[in-house]
N, C-alpha and C positions, 0 to 999 in steps of 0.2 A: 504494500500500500504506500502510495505517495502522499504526503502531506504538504503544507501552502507553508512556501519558506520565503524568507529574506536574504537580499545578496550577504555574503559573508562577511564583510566590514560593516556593515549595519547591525548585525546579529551581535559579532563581538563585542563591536561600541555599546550595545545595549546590558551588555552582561556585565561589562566593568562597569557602567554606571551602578548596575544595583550593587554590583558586590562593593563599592567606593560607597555608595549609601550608606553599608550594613559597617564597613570598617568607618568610618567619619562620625556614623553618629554615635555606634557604640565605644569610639573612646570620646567623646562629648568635643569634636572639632568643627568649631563656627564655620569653618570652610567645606560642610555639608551645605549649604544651603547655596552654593554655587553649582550644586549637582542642578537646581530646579531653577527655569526663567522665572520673570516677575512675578509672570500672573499664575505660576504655575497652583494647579490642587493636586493632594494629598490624600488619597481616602483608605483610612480602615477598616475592612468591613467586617473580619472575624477573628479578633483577637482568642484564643485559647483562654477559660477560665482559669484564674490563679490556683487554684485548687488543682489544677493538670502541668501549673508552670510557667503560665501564661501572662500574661500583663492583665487578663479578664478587664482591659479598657473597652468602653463601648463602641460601636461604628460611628464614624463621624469624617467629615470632608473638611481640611482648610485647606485656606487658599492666600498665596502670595509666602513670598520670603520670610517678610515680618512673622508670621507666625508659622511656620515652620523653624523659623531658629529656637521662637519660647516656645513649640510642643518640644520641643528634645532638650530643650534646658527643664523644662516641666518634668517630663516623663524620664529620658535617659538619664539625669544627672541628680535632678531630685528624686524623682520617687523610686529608682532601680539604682541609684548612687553606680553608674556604670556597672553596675553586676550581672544586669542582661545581656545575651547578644543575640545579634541575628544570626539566624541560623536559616537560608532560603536555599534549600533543597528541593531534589528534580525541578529546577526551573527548566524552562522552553518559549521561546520565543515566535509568536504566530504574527503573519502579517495583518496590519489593520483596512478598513475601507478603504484608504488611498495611500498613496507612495510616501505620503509623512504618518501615517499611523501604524502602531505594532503595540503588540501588546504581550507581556510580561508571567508568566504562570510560576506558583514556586508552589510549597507546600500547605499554603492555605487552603486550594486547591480540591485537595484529598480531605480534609478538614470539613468541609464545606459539602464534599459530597458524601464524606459517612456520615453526615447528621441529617442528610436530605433535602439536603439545597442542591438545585441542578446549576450551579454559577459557575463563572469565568475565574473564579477564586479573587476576585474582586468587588463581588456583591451584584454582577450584572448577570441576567440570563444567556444562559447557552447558546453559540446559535446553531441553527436547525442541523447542522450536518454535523455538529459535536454532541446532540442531546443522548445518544446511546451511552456516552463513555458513563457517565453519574452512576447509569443504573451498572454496567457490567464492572465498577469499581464496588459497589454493593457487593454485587455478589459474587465479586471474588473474594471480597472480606469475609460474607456468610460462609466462606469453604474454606479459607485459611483457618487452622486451628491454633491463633496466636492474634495479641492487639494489632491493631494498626500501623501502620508505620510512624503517624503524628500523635498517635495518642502513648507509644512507645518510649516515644523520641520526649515527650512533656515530661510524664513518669519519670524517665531518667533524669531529667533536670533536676525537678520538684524531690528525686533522690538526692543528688549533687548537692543540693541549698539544703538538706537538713542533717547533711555533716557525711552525705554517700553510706550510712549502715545498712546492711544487706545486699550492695550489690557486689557482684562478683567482678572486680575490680583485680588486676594485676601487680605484683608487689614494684613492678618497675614500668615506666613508659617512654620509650622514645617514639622523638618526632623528628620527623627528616622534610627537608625544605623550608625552612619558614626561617628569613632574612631576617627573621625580628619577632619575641616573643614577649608585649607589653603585658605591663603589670596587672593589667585590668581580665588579662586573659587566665590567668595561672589559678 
C-alpha cells in the first residue's frame, strides 16, 4: 500500500521542528517560541491524566508568541519545574490540503483512538480514507494480551516519579550517542 507523502526536505524540516519543540521547551529555553510565527496557534487536545503521568491539562488553543512563551513558563517551568519531557513517538508526517499544509501525528494519536475518538491525534476528525485505522487499532488492542503502548509508556513514568519501586530496572545503563546529557534529563 502506498501512502500520500511529502518531498523529503519538507518531511525532515518538519520532524526537527517538533523534536526542537520537545528539546527547547523541556529545558524551559525562550528561544522555543521562534519554533512558531506570530500568529501562530497551539492546540492541546488530549493531555494523559496525571494519574497515568500525564500533565491531565485540559484541551485548549492559544494563539500568538506572547502566550506561548507564558504557557511553558506556566506549565514546563512552574508546574512540572522541568521534570516533564516530551516524549512524541511513532510520529509520521501526512500531506495537508495544499502545498503549505502537513500535518504532524505522534503518540497522542493511539491515545485518542483506544478511548474512542476516531481523530487526527489533534482533536480533529479523521478523514474519510483514514476512518478504518481507529477501529482496526481497537482491535488489535482487544487481541494483544498486554496494555497499550501509551498507556505502558505513562505507567512507567508515573513508576519513574514515585522513586521506580517494582520495576525491573537494570543494575547499570549505558547510553550511546547523545552529545550532551543535561541535568534536567538524569
Amino acid at each position: 500500500m502506498r501512502f500520500p507523502h511529502l518531498p523529503v526536505e519538507d518531511e525532515l524540516e518538519i520532524r526537527s521542528v517538533f523534536a526542537r519543540y520537545g528539546h527547547l521547551a523541556d529545558a524551559g529555553d525562550p528561544n522555543f517560541v521562534q519554533l512558531f510565527t506570530e500568529d501562530a496557534s497551539w492546540t492541546r487536545a488530549n493531555s494523559p491524566p496525571a494519574s497515568l503521568g500525564g500533565s491531565g491539562l485540559p484541551p485548549e488553543t492559544i494563539r500568538g508568541r506572547d502566550k506561548l512563551l507564558t504557557l511553558m513558563n506556566e506549565v514546563m517551568k512552574k508546574k512540572f519545574r522541568q521534570r516533564m519531557h516530551h516524549q512524541m513517538t511513532d510520529f509520521y508526517v501526512v500531506p495537508g490540503a495544499n502545498a503549505d499544509d502537513a500535518m504532524g501525528h505522534a503518540r497522542a494519536l493511539i491515545t485518542d483512538w483506544r478511548e474512542g475518538r476516531d481523530t487526527d491525534g489533534a482533536g480533529r476528525p479523521l478523514d474519510a480514507d483514514l476512518a478504518w485505522q481507529p477501529e482496526l487499532w481497537r482491535r488489535l488492542l482487544g487481541r494483544v494480551d498486554a496494555p497499550a503502548p501509551d498507556v505502558r509508556h505513562a505507567a512507567t513514568i508515573a513508576a519513574l516519579r514515585a522513586g521506580g519501586a517494582g520495576l525491573d530496572l537494570p543494575p547499570r545503563l549505558s547510553l550511546f550517542g547523545h552529545t550532551r546529557l543535561p541535568a534536567t534529563e538524569v
